[in-house]
Residue frames relative to the residue before (quaternion, step in Angstrom):
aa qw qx qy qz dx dy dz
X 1.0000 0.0000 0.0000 0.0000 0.00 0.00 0.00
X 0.4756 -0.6224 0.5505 0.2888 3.68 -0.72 1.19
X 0.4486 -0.6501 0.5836 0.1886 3.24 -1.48 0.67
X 0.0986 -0.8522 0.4926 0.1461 3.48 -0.71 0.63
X 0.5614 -0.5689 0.4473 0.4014 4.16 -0.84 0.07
X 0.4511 -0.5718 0.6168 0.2985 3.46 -0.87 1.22
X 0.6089 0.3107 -0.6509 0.3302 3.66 -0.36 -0.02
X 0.8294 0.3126 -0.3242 0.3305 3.90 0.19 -0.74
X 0.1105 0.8406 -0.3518 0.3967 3.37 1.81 0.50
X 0.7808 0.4184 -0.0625 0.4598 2.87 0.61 -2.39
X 0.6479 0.5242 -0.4014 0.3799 3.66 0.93 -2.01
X 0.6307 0.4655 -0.4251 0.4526 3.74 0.55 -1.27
X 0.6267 0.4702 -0.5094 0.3559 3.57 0.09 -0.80
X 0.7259 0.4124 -0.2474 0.4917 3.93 0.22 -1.38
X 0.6204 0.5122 -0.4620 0.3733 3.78 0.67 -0.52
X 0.7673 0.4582 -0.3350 0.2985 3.31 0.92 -1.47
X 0.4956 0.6502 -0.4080 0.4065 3.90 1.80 -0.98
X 0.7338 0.4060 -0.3202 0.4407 3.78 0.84 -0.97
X 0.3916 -0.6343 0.5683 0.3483 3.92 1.38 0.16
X 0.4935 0.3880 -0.5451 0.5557 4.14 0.33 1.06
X 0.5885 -0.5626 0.5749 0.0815 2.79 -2.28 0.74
X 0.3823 -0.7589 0.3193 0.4195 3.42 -0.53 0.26
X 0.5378 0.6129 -0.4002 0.4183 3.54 1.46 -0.24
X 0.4838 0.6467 -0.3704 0.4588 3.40 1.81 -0.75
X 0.7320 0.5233 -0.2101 0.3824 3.64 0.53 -1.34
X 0.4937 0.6876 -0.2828 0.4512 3.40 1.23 -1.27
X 0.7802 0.5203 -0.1496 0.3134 2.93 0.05 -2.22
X 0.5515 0.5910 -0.2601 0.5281 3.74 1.51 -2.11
X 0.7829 0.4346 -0.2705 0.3537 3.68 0.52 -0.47
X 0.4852 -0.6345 0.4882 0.3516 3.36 1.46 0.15
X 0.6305 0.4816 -0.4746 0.3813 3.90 1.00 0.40
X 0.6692 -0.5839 0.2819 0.3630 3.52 -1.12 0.02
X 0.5652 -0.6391 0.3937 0.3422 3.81 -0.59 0.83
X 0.7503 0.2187 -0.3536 0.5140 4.00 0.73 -0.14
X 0.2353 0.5791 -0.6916 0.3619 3.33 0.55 1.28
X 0.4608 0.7151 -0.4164 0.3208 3.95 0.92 -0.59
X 0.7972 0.4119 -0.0856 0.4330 2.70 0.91 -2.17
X 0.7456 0.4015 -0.3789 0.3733 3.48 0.61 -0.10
X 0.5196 0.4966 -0.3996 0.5690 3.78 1.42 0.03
X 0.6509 0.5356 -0.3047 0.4433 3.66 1.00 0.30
X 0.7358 0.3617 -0.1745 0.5453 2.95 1.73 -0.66
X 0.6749 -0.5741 0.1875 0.4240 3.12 1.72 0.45
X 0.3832 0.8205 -0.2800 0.3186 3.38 1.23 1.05
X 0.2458 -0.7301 0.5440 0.3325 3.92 0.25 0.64
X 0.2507 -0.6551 0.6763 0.2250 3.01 -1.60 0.68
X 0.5827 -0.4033 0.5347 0.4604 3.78 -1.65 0.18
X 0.6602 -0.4826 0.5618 0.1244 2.75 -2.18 0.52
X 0.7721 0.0319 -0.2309 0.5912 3.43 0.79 0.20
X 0.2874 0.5166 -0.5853 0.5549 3.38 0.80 1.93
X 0.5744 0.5077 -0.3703 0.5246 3.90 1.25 -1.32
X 0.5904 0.6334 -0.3720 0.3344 3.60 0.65 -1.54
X 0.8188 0.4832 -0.2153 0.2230 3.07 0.21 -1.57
X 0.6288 0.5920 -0.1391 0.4846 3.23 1.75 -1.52
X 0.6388 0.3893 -0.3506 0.5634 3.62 1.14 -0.85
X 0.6476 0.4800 -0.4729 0.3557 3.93 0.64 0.13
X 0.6154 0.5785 -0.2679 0.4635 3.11 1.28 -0.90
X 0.5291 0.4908 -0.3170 0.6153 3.97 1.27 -0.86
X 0.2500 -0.7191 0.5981 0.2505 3.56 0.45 -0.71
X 0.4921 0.5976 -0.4388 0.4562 3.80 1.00 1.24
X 0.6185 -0.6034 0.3733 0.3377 3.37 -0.84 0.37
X 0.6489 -0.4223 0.4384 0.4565 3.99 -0.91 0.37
X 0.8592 0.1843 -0.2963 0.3741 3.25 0.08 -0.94
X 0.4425 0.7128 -0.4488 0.3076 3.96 1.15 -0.07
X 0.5294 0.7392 -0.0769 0.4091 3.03 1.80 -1.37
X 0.6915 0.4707 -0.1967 0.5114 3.26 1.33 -1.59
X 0.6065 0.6706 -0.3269 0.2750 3.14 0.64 -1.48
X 0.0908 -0.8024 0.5586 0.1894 3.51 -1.08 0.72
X 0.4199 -0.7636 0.4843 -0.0782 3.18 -0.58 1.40
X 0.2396 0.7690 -0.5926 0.0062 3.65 0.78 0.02
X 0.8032 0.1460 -0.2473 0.5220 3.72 0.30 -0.29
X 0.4821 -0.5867 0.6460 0.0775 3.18 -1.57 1.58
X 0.3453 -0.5927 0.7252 -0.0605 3.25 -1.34 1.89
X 0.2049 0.6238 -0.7488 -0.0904 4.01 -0.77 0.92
């Protein structure tokens, strides 16, 4: 199994709680759709790319950052 970057770790995590895709979320942001594919393949996004996505999730920058690998219910 390919290793992926805890930043898109996290986006998938918050994308899937809000029941949206991430290409969905991207896109709502006016950013480009293979921005997906490269935070999957282990790409940093810009600081006001994070911005934008934690508005769109409706979570804070740093909730966004956080890596979370295990889910607390």
């Amino acid at each position: 199994m390919e290793k992926t970057a805890a930043f898109y770790r996290r986006f998938q995590q918050l994308c899937d709680k809000n029941g949206r895709s991430p290409t969905d979320v991207v896109t709502a942001a006016g950013l480009s759709s293979c921005l997906v594919t490269a935070w999957k393949r282990g790409a940093s996004p810009k600081l006001d790319t994070i911005a934008r996505m934690a508005k769109e999730l409706n979570v804070s920058v740093t909730e966004l950052m956080e890596d979370n690998t295990e889910e607390r219910g």
